[in-house]
N, CA, C and O atoms as CSV, one atom per row, in Angstrom:
chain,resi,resn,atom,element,x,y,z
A,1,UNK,N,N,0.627,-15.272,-2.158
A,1,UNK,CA,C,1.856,-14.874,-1.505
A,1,UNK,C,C,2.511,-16.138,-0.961
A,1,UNK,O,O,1.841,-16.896,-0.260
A,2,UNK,N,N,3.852,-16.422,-1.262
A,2,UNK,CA,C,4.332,-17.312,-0.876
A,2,UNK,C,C,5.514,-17.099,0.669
A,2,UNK,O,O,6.251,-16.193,1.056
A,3,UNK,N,N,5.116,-18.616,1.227
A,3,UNK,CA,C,5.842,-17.895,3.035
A,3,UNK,C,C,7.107,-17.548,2.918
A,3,UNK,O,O,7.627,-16.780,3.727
A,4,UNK,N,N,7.932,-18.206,1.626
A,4,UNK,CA,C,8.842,-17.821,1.734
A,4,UNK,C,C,9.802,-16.104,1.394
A,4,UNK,O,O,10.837,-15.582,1.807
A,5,UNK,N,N,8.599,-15.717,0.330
A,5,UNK,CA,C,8.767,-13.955,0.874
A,5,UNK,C,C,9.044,-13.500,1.373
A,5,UNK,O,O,9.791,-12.631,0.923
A,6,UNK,N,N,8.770,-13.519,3.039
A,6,UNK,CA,C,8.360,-12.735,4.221
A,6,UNK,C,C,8.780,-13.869,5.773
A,6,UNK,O,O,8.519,-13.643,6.954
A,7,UNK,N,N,9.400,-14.913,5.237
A,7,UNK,CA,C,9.635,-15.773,6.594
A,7,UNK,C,C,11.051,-15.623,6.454
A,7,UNK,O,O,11.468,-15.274,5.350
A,8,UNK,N,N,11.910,-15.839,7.440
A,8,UNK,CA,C,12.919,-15.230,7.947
A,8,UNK,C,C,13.321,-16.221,8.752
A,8,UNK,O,O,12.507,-16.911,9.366
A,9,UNK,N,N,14.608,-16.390,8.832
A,9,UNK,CA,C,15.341,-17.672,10.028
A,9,UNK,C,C,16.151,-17.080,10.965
A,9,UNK,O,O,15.632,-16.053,10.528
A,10,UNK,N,N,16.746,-16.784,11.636
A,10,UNK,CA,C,17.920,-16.244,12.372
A,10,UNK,C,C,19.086,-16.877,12.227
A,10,UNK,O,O,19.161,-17.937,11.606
A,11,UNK,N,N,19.727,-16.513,12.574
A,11,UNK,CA,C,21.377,-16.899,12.354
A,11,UNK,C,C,21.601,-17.925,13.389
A,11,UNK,O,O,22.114,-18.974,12.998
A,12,UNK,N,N,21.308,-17.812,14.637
A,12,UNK,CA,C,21.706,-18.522,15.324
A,12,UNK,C,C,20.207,-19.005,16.357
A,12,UNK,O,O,19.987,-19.244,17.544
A,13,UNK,N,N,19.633,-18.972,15.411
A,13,UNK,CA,C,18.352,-19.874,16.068
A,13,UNK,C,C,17.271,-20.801,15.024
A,13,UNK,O,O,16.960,-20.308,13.940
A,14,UNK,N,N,16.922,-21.684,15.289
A,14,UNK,CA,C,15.326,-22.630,14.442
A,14,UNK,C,C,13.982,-21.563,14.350
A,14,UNK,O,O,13.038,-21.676,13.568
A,15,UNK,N,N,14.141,-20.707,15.175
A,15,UNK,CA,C,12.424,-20.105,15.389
A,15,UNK,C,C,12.703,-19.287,14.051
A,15,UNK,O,O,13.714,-18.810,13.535
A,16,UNK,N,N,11.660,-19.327,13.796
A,16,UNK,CA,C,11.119,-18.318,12.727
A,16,UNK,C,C,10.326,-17.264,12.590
A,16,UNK,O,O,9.134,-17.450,12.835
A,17,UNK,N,N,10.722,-16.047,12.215
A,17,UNK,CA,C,10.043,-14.855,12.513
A,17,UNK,C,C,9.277,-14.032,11.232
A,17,UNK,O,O,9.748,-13.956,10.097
A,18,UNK,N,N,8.379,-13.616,11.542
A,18,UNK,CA,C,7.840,-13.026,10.018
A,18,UNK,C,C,7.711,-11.202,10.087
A,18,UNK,O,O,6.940,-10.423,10.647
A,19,UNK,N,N,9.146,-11.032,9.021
A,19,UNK,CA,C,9.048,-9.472,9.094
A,19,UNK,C,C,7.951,-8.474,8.796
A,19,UNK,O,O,7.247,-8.587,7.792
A,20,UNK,N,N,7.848,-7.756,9.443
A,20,UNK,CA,C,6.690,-6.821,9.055
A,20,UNK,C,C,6.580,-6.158,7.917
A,20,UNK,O,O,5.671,-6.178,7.089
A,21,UNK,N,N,7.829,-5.419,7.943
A,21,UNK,CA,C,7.875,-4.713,6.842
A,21,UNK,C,C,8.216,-5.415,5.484
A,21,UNK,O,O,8.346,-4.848,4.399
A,22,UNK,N,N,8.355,-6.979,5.786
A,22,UNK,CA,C,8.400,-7.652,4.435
A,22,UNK,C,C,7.394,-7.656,4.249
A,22,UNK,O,O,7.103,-6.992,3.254
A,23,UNK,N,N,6.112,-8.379,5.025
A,23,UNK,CA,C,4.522,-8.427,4.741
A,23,UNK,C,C,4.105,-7.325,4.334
A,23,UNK,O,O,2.946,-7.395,3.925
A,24,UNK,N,N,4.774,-5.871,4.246
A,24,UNK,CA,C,4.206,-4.661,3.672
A,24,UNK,C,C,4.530,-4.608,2.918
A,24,UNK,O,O,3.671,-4.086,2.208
A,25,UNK,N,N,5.896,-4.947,2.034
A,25,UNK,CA,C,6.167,-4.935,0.819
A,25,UNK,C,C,5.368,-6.185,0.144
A,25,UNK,O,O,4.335,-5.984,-0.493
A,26,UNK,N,N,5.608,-6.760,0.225
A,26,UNK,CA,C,4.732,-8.038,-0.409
A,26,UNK,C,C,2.826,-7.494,-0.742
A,26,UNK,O,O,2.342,-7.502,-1.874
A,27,UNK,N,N,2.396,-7.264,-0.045
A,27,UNK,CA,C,0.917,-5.958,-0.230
A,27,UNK,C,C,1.336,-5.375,-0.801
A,27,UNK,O,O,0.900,-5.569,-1.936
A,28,UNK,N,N,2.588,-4.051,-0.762
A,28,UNK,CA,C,2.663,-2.940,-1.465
A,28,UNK,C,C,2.547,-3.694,-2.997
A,28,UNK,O,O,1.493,-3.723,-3.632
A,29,UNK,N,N,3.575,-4.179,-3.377
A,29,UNK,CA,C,3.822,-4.746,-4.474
A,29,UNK,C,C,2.643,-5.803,-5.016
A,29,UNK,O,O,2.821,-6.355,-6.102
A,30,UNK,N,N,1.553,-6.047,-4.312
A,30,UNK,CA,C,0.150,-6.553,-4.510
A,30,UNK,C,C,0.688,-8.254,-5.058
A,30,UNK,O,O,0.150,-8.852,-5.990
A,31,UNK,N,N,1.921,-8.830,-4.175
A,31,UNK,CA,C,2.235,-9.824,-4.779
A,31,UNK,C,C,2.806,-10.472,-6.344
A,31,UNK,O,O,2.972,-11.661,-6.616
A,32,UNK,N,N,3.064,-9.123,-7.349
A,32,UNK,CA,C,3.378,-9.620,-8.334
A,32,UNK,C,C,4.848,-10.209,-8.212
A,32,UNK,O,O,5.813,-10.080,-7.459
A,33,UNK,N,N,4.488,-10.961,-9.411
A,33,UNK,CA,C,5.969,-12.451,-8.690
A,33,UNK,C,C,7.220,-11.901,-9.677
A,33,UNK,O,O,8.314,-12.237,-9.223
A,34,UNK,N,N,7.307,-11.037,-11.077
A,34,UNK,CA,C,8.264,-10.711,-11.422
A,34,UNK,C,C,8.391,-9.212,-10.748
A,34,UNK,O,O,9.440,-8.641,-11.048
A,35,UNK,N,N,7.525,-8.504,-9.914
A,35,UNK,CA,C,8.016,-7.525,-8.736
A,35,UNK,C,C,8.538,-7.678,-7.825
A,35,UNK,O,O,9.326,-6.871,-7.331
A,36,UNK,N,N,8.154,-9.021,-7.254
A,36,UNK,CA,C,8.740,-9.315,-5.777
A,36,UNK,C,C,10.419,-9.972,-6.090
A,36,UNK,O,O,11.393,-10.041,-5.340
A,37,UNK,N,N,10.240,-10.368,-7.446
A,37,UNK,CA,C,11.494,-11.114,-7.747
A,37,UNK,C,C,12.351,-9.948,-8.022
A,37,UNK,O,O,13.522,-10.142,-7.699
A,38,UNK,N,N,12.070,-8.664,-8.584
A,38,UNK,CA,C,13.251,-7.915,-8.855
A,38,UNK,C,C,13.554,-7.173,-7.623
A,38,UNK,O,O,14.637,-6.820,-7.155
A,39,UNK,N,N,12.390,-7.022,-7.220
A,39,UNK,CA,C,12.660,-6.755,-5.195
A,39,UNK,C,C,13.693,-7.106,-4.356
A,39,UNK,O,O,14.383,-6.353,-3.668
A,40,UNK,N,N,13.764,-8.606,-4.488
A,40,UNK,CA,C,14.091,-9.668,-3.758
A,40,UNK,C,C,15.612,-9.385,-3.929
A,40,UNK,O,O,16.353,-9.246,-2.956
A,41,UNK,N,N,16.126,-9.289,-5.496
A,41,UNK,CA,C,17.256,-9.937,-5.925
A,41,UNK,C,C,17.853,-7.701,-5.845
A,41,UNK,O,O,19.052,-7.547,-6.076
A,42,UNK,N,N,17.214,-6.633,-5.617
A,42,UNK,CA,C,17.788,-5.792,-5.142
A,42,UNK,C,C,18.132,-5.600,-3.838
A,42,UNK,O,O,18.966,-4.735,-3.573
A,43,UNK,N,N,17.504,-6.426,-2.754
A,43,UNK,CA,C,17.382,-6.500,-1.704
A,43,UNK,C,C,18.861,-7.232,-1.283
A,43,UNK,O,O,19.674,-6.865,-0.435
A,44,UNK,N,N,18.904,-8.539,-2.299
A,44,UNK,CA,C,19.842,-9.150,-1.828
A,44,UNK,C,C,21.198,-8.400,-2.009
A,44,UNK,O,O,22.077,-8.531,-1.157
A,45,UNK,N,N,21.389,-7.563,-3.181
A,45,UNK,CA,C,22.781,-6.904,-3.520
A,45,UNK,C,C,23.206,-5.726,-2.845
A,45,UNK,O,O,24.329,-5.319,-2.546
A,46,UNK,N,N,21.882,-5.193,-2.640
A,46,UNK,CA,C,22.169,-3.871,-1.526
A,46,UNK,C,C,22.163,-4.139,-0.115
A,46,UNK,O,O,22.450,-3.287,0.726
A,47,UNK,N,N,21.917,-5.031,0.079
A,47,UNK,CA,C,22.168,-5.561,1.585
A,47,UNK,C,C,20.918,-4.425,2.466
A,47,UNK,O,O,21.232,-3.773,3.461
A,48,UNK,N,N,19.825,-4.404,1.972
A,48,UNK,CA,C,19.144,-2.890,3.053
A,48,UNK,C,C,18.280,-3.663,3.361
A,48,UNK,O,O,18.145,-4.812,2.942
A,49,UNK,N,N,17.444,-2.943,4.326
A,49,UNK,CA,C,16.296,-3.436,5.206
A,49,UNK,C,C,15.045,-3.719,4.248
A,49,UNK,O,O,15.091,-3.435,3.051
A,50,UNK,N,N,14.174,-4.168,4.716
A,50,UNK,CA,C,12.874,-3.626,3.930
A,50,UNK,C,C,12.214,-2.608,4.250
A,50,UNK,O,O,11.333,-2.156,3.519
A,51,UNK,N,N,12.489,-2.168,5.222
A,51,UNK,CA,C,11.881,-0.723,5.269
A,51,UNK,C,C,12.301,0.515,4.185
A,51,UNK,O,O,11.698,1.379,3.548
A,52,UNK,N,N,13.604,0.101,4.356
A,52,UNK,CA,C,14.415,1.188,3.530
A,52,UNK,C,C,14.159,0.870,1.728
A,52,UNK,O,O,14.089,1.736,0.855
A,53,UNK,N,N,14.059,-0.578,1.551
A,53,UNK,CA,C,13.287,-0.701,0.220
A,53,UNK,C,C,11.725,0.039,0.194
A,53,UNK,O,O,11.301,0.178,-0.953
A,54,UNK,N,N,11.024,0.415,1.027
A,54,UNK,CA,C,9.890,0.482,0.913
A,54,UNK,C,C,9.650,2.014,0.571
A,54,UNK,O,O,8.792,2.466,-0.187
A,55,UNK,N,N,10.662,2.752,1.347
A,55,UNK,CA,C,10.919,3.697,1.126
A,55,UNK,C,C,11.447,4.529,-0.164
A,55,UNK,O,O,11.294,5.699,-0.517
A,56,UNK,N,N,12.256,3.226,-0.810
A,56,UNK,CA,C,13.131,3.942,-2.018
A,56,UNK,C,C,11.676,3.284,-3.391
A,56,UNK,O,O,11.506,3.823,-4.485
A,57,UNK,N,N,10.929,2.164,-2.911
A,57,UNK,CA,C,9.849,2.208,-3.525
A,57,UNK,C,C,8.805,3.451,-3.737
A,57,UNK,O,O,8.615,3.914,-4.862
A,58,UNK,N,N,8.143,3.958,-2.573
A,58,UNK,CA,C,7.174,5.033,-2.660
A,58,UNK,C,C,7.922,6.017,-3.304
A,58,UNK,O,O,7.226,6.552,-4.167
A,59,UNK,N,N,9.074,6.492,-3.247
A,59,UNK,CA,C,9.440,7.372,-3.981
A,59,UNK,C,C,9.860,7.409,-5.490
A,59,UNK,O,O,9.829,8.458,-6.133
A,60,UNK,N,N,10.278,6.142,-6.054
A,60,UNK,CA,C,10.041,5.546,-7.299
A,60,UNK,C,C,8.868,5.721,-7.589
A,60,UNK,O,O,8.777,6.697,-8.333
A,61,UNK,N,N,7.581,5.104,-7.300
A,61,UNK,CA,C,6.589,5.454,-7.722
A,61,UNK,C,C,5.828,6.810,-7.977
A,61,UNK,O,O,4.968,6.991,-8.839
A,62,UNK,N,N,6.395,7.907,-6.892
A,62,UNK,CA,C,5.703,9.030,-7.105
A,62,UNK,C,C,6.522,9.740,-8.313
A,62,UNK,O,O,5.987,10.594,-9.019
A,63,UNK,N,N,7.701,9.368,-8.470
A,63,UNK,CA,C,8.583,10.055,-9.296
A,63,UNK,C,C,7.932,9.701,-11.208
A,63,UNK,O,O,7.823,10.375,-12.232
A,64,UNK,N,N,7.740,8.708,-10.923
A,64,UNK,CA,C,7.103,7.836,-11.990
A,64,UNK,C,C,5.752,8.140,-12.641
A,64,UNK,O,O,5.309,8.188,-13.788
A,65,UNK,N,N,5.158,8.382,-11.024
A,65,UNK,CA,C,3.431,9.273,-11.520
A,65,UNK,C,C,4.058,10.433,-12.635
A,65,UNK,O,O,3.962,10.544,-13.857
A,66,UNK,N,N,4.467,10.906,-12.003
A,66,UNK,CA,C,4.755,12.475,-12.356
A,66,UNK,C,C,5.135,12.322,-14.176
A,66,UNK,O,O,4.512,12.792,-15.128
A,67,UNK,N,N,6.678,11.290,-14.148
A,67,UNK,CA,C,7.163,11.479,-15.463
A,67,UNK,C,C,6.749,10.525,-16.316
A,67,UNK,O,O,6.977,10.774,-17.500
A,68,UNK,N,N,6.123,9.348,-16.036
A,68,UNK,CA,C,5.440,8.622,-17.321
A,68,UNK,C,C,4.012,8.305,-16.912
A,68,UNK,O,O,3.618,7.329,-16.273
A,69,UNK,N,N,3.311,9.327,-17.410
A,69,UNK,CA,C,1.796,8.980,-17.365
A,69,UNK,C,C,1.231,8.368,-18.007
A,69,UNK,O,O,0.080,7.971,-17.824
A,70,UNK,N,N,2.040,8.129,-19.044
A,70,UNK,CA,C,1.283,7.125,-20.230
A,70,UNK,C,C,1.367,5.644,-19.584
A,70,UNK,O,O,0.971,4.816,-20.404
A,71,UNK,N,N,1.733,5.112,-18.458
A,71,UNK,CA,C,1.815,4.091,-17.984
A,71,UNK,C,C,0.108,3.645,-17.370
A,71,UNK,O,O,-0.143,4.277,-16.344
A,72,UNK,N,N,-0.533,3.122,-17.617
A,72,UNK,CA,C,-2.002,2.798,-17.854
A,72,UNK,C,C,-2.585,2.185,-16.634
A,72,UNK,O,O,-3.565,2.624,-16.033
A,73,UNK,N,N,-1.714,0.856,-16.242
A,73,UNK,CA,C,-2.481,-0.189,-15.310
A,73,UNK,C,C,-1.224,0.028,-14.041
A,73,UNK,O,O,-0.080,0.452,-14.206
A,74,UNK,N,N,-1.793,-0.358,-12.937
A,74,UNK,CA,C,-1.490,-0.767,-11.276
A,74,UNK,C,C,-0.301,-1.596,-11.697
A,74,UNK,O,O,0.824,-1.169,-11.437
A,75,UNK,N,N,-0.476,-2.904,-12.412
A,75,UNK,CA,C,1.021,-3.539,-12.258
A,75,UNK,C,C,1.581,-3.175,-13.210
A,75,UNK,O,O,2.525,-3.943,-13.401
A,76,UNK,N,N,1.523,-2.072,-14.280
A,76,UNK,CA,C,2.979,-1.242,-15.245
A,76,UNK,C,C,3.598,-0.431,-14.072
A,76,UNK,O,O,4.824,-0.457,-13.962
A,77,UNK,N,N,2.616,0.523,-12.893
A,77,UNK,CA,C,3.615,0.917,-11.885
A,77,UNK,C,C,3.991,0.721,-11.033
A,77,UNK,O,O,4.804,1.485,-10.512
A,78,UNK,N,N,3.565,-0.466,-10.434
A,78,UNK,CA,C,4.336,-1.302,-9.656
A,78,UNK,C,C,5.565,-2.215,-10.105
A,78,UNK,O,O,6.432,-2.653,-9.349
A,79,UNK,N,N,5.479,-2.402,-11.375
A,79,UNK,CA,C,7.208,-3.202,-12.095
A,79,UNK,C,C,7.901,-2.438,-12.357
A,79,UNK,O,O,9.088,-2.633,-12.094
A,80,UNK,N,N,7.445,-1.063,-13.074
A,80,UNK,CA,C,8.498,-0.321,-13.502
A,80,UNK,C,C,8.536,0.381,-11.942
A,80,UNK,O,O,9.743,0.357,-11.701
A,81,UNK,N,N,7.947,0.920,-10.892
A,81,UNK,CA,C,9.182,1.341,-9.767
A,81,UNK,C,C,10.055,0.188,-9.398
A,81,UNK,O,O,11.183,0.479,-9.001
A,82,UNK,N,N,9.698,-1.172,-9.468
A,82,UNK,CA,C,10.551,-2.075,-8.618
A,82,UNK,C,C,12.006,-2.209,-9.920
A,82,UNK,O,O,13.059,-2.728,-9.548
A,83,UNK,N,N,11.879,-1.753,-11.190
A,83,UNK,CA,C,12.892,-1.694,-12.154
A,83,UNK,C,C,13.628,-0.521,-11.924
A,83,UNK,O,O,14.857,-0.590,-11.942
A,84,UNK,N,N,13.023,0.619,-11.696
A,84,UNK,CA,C,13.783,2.108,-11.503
A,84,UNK,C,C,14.249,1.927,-10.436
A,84,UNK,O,O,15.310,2.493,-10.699
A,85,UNK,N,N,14.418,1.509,-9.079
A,85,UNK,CA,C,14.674,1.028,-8.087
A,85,UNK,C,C,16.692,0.532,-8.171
A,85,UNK,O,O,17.717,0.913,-7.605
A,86,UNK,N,N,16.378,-0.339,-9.068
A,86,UNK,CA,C,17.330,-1.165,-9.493
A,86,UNK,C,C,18.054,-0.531,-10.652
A,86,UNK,O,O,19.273,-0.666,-10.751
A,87,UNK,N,N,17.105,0.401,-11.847
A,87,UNK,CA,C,17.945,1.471,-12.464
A,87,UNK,C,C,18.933,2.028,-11.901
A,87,UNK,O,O,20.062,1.735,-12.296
A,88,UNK,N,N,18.767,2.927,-10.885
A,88,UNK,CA,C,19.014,3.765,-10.399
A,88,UNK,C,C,20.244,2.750,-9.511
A,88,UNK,O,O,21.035,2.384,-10.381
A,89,UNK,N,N,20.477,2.446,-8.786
A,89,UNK,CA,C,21.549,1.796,-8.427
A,89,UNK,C,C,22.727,1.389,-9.327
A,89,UNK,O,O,23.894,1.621,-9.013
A,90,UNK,N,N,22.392,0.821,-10.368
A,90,UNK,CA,C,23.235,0.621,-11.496
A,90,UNK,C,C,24.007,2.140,-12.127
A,90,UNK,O,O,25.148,2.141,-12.588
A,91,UNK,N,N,23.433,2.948,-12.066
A,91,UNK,CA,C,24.060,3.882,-12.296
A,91,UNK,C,C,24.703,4.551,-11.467
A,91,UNK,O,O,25.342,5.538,-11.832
């Protein structure tokens, strides 16, 4: 996991703070780097919290259990929710 993930600057200060709920996404997503990257770069366009990503994550994923089971390994459903995520906005 890299600090820059999850480290955070303020606008109008040097201190540096480390979000929580980024450090939970970063776990959720078990660190994969083309997950955290499509994360990152939905994060940046939707302007939302990470909580609220975390949220529109778990529900990607359960939606996902359900309709493609043929999806085999931990990181096919962890990329494809962080892709449906970003599907789904586009449309």
């Amino acid at each position: 996991m890299q600090l820059w993930h999850v480290t955070f600057a303020t606008e109008y200060s040097t201190n540096l703070y480390v979000d929580a709920d980024a450090v939970k996404l970063v776990k959720r997503l078990d660190g994969f780097p083309l997950a955290l990257t499509t994360a990152g770069a939905y994060l940046k366009q939707a302007a939302i919290s990470f909580s609220d990503y975390l949220r529109l994550y778990e529900t990607s994923w359960a939606k996902l259990q359900k309709t493609s089971p043929e999806l085999s390994s931990y990181e096919d459903w962890t990329l494809y929710s962080t892709w449906q995520i970003s599907f789904m906005r586009i449309e």
